[in-house]
N, CA, C and O atoms as a DFTB+ gen file, in Angstrom:
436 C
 N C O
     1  1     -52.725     -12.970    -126.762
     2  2     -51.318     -12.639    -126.784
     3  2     -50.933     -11.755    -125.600
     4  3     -49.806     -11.817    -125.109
     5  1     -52.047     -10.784    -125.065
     6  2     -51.504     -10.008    -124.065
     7  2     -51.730     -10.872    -122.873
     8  3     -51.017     -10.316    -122.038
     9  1     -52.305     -11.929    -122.259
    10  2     -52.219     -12.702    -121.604
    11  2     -50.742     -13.474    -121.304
    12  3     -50.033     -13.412    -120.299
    13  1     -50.552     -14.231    -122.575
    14  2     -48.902     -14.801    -122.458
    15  2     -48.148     -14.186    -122.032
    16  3     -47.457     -14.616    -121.108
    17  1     -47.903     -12.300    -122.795
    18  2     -46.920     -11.728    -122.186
    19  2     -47.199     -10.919    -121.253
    20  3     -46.302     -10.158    -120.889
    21  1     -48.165     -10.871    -120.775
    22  2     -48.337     -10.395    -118.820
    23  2     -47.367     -11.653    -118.305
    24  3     -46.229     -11.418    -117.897
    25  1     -47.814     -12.774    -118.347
    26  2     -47.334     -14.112    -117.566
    27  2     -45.825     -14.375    -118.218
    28  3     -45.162     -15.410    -118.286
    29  1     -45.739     -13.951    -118.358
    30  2     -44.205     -13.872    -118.904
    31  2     -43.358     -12.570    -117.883
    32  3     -42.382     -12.793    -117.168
    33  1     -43.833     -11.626    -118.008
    34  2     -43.787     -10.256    -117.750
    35  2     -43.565     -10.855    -115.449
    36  3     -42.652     -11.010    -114.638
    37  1     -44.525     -10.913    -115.474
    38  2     -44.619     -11.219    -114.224
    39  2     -43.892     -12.879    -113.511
    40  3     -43.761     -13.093    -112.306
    41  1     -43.631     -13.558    -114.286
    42  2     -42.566     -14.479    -114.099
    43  2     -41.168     -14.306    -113.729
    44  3     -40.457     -14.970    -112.974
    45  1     -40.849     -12.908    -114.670
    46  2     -39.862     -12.561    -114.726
    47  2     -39.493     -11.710    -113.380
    48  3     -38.383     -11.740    -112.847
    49  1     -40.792     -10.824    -112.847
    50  2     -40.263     -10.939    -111.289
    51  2     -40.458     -11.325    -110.236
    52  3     -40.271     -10.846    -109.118
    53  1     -41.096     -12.788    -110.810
    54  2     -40.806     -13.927    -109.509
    55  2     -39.530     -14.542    -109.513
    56  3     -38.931     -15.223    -108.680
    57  1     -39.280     -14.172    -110.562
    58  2     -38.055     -15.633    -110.488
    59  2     -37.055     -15.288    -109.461
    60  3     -36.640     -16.291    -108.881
    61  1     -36.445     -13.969    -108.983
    62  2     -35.848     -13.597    -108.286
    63  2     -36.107     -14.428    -106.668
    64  3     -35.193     -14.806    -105.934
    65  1     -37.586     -14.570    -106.393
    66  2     -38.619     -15.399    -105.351
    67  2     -38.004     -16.557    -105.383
    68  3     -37.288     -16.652    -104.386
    69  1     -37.948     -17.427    -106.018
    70  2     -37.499     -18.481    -106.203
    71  2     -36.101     -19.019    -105.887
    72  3     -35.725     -20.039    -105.309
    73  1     -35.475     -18.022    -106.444
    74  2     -33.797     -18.144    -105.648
    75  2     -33.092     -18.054    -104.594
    76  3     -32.088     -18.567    -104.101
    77  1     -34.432     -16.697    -104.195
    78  2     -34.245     -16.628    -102.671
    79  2     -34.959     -17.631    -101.771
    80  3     -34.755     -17.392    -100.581
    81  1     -35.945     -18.969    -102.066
    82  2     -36.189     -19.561    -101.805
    83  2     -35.201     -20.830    -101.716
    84  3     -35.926     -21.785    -101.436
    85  1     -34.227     -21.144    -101.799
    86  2     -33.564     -21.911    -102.351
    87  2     -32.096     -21.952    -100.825
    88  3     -31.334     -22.839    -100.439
    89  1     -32.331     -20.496    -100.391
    90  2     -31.296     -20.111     -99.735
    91  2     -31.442     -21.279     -98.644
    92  3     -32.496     -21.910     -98.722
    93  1     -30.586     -21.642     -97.688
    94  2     -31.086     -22.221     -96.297
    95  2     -30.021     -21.856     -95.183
    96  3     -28.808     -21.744     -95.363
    97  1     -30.619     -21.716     -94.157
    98  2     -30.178     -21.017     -92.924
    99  2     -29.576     -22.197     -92.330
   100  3     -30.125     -23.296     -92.256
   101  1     -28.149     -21.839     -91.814
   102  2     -27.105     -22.895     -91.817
   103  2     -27.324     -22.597     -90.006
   104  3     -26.934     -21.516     -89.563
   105  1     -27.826     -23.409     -89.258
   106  2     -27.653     -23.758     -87.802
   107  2     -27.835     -25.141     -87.307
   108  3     -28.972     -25.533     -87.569
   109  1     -27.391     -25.683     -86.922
   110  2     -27.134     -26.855     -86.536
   111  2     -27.143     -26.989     -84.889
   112  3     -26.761     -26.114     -84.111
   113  1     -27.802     -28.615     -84.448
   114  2     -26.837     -28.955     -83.495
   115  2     -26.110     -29.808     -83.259
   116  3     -26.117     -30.786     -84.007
   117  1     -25.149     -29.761     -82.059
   118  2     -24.341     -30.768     -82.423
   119  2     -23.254     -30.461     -83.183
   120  3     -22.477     -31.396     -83.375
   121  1     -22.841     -28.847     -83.926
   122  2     -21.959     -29.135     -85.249
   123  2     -20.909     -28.191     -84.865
   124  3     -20.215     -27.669     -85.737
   125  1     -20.723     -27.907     -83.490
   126  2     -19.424     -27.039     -83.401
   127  2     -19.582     -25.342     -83.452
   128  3     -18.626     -24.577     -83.327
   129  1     -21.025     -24.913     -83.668
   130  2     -21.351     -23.750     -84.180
   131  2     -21.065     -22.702     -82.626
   132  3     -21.443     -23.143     -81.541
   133  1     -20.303     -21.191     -82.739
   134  2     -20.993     -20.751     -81.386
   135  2     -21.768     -20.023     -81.814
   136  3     -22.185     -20.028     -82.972
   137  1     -22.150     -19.120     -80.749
   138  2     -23.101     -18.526     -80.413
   139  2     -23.177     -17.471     -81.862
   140  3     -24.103     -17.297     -82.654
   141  1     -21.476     -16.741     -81.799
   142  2     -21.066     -15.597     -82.894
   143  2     -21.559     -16.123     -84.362
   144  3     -22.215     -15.339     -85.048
   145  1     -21.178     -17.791     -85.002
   146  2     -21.297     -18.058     -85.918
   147  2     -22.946     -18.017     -86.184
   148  3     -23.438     -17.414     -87.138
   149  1     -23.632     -18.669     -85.305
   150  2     -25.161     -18.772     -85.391
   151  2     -26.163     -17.545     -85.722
   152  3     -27.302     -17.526     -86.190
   153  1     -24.922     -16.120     -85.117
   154  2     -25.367     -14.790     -85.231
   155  2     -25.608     -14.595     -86.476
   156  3     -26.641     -14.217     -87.028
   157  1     -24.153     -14.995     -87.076
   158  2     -23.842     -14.452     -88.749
   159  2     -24.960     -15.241     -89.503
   160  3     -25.567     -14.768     -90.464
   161  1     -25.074     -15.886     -89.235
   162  2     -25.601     -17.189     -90.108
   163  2     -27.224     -16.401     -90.848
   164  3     -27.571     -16.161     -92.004
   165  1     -27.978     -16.170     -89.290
   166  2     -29.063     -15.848     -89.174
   167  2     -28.891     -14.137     -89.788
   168  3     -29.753     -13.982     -90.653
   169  1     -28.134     -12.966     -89.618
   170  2     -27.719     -12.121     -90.245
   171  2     -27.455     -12.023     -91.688
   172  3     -27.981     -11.102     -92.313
   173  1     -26.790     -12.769     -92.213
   174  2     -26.708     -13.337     -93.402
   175  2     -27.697     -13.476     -94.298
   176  3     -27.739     -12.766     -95.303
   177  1     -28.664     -14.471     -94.014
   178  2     -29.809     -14.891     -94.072
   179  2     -30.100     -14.153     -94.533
   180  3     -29.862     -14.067     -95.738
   181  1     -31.063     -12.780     -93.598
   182  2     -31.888     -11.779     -93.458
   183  2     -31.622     -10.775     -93.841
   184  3     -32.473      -9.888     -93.899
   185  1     -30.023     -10.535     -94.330
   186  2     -29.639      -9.863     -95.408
   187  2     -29.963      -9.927     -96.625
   188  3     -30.491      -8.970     -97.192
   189  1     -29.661     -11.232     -97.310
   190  2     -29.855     -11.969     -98.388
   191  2     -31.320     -11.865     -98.867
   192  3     -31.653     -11.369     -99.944
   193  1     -31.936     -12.251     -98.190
   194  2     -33.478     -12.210     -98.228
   195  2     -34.552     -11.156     -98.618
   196  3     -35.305     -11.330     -99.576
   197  1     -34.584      -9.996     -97.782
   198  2     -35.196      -9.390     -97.259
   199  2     -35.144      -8.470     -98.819
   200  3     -36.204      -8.463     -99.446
   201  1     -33.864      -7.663     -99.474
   202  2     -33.655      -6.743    -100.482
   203  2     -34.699      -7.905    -101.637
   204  3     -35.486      -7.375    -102.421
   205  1     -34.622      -8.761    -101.611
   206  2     -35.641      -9.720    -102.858
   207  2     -36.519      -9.307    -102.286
   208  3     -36.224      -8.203    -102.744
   209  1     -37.348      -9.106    -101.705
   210  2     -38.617      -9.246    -101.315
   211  2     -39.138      -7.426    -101.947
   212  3     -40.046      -6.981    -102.649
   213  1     -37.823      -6.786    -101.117
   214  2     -38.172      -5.440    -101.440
   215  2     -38.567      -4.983    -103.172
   216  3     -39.396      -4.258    -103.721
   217  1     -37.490      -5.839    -103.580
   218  2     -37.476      -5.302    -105.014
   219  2     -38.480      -5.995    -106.027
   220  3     -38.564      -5.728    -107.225
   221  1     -39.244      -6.955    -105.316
   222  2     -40.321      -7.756    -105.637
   223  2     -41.553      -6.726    -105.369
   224  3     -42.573      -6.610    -106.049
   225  1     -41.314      -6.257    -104.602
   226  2     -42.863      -5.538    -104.100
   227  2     -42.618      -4.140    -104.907
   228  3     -43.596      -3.612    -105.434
   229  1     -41.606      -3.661    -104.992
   230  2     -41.536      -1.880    -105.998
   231  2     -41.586      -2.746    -107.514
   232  3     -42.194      -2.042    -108.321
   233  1     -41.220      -3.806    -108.023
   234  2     -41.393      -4.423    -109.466
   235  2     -43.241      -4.310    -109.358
   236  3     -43.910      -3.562    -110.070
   237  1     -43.725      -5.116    -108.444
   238  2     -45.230      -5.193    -108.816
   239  2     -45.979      -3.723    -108.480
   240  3     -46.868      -3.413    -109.273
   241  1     -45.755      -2.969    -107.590
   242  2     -45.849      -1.511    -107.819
   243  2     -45.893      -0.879    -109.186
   244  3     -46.894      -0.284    -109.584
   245  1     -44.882      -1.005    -109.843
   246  2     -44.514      -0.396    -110.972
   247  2     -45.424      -0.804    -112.068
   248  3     -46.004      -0.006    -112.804
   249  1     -45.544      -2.533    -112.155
   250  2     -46.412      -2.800    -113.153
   251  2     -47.779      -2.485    -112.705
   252  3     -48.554      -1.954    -113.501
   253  1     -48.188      -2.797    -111.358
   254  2     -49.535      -1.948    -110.934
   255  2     -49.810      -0.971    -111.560
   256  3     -50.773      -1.122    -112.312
   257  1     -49.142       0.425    -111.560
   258  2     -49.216       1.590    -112.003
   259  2     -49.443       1.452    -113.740
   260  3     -50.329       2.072    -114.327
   261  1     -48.421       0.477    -114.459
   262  2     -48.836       0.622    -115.785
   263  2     -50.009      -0.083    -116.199
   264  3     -50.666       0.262    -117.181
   265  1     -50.377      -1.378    -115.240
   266  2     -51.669      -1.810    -115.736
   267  2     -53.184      -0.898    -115.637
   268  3     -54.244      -1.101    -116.229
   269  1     -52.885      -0.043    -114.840
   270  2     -54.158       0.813    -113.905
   271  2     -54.338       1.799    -114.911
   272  3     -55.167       2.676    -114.665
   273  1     -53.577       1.846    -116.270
   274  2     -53.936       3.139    -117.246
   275  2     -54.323       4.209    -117.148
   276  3     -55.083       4.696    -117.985
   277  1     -53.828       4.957    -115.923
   278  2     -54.393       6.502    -115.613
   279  2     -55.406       6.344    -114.726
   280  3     -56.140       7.293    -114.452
   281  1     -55.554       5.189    -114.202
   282  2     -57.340       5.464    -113.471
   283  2     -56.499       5.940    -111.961
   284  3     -55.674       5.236    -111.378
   285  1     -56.929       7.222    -111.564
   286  2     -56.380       7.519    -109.982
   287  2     -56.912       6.261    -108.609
   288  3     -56.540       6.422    -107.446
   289  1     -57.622       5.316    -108.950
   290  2     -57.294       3.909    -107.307
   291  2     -55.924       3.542    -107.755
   292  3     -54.863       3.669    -107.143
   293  1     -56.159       3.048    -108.973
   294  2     -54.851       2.024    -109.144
   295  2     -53.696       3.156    -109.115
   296  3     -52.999       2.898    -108.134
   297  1     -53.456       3.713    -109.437
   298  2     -52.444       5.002    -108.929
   299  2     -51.366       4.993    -108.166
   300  3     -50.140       4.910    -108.242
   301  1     -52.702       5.168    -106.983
   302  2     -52.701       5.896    -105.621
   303  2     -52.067       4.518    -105.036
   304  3     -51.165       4.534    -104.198
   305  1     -52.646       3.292    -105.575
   306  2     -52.091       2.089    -104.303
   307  2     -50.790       1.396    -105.020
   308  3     -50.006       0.663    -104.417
   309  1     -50.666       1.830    -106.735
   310  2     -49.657       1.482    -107.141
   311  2     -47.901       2.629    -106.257
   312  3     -46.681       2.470    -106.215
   313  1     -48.728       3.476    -105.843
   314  2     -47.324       4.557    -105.205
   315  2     -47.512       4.030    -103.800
   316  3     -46.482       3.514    -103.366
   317  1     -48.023       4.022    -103.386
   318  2     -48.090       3.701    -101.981
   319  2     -47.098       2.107    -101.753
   320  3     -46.148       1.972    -100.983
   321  1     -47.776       0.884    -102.825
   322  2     -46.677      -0.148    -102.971
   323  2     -45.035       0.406    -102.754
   324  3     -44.347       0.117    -101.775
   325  1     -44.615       1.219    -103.849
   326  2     -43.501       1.438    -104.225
   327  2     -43.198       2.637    -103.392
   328  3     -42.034       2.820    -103.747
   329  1     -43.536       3.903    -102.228
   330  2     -43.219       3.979    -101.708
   331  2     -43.186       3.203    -100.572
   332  3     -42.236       3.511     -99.852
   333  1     -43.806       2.394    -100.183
   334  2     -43.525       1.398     -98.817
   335  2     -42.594       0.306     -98.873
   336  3     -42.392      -0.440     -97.916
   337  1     -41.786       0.165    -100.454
   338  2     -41.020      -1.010    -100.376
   339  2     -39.865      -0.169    -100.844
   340  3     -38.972      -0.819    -101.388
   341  1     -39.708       0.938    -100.770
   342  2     -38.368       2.060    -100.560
   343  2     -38.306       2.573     -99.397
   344  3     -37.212       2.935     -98.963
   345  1     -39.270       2.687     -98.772
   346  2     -39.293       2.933     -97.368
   347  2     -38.845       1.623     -96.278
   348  3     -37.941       1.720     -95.448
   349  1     -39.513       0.662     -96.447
   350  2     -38.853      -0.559     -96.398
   351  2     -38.002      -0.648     -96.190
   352  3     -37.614      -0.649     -95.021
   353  1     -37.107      -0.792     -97.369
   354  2     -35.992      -1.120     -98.000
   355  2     -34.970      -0.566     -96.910
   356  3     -34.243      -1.234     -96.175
   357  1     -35.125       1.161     -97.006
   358  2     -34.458       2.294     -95.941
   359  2     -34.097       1.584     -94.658
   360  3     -32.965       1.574     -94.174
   361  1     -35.272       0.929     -94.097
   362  2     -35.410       1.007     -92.594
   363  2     -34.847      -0.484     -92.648
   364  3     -34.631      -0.977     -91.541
   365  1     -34.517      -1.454     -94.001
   366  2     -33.924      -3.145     -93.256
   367  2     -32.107      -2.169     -93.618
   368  3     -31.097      -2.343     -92.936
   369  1     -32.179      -1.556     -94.408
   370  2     -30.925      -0.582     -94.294
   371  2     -30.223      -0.717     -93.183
   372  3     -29.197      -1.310     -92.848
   373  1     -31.203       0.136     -92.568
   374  2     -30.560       1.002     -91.384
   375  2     -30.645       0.008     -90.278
   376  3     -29.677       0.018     -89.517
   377  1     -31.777      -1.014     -89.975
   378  2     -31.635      -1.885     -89.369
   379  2     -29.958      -2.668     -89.337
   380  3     -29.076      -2.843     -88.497
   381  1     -30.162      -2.949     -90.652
   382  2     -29.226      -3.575     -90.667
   383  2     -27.377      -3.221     -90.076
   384  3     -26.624      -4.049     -89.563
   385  1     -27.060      -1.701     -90.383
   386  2     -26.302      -0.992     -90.039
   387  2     -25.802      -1.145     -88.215
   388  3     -24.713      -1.358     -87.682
   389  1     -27.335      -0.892     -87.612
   390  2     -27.345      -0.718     -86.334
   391  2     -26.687      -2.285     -85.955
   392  3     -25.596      -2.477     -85.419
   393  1     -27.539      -3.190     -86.331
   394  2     -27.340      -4.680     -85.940
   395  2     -25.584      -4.622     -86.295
   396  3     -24.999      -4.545     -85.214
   397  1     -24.764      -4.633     -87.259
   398  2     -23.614      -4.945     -87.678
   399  2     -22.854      -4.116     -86.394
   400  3     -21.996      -4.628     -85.676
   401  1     -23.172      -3.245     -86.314
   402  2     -22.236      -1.960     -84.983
   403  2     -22.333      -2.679     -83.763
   404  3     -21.315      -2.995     -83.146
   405  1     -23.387      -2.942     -83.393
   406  2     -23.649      -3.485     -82.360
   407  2     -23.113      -5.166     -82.045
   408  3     -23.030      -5.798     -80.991
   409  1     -22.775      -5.571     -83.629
   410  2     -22.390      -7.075     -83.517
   411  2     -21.121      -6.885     -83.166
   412  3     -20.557      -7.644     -82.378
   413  1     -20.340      -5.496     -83.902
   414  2     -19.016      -5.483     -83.695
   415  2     -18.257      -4.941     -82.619
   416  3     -17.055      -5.081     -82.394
   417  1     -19.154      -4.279     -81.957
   418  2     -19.026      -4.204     -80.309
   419  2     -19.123      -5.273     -79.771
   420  3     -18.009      -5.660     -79.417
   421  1     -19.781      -5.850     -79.565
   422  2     -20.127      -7.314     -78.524
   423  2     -19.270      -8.265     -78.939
   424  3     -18.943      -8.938     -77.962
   425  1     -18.568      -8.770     -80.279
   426  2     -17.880      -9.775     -80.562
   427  2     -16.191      -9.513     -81.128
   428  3     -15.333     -10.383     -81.273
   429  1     -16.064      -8.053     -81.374
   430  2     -14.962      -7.609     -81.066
   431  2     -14.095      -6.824     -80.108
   432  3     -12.913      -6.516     -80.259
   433  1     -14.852      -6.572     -79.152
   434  2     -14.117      -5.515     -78.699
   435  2     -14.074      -6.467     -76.990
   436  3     -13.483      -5.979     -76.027
């Protein structure tokens, strides 16, 4: 029984994987696209994307930590997961911030 509901348990945060699998990056040729649209497209994308992944990796962190029952390895690499996919997370943030400023200089101004 604790088998089923691990695999249950852990299904539940793939499935998020899956949707974001599903996405597709709209560039074409031939289709009228410029340069600006191809920007967004790919921006978009890597927006969309990237926060699943994050929140995929602090979910298995977390259950790391509860499967590891107090033993200090599993711990130590269950925090390290979940700080590196908040840390992560921070830096496609801020990435992301910089990229948008910089898009809106170059294509608005």
């Amino acid at each position: 029984m604790r088998i089923f509901s691990f695999i249950l348990l852990l299904g539940g945060f793939l499935a998020p994987l899956t949707a974001a699998a599903q996405r597709t990056l709209k560039i074409g040729v031939d289709t009228g696209l410029t340069l600006k649209q191809v920007f967004e497209n790919i921006l978009i994308f890597m927006v969309q994307l990237i926060p699943v992944y994050a929140v995929a990796a602090f979910m298995i962190g977390a259950l790391m930590m509860v499967i590891s029952r107090g033993k200090d390895d599993g711990i130590d690499k269950a925090k390290k997961l979940i700080i590196g996919s908040v840390v992560g997370m921070g830096v496609v943030l801020g990435a992301y911030a910089i990229v948008r400023t910089v898009y809106w200089f170059v294509f608005t101004l």
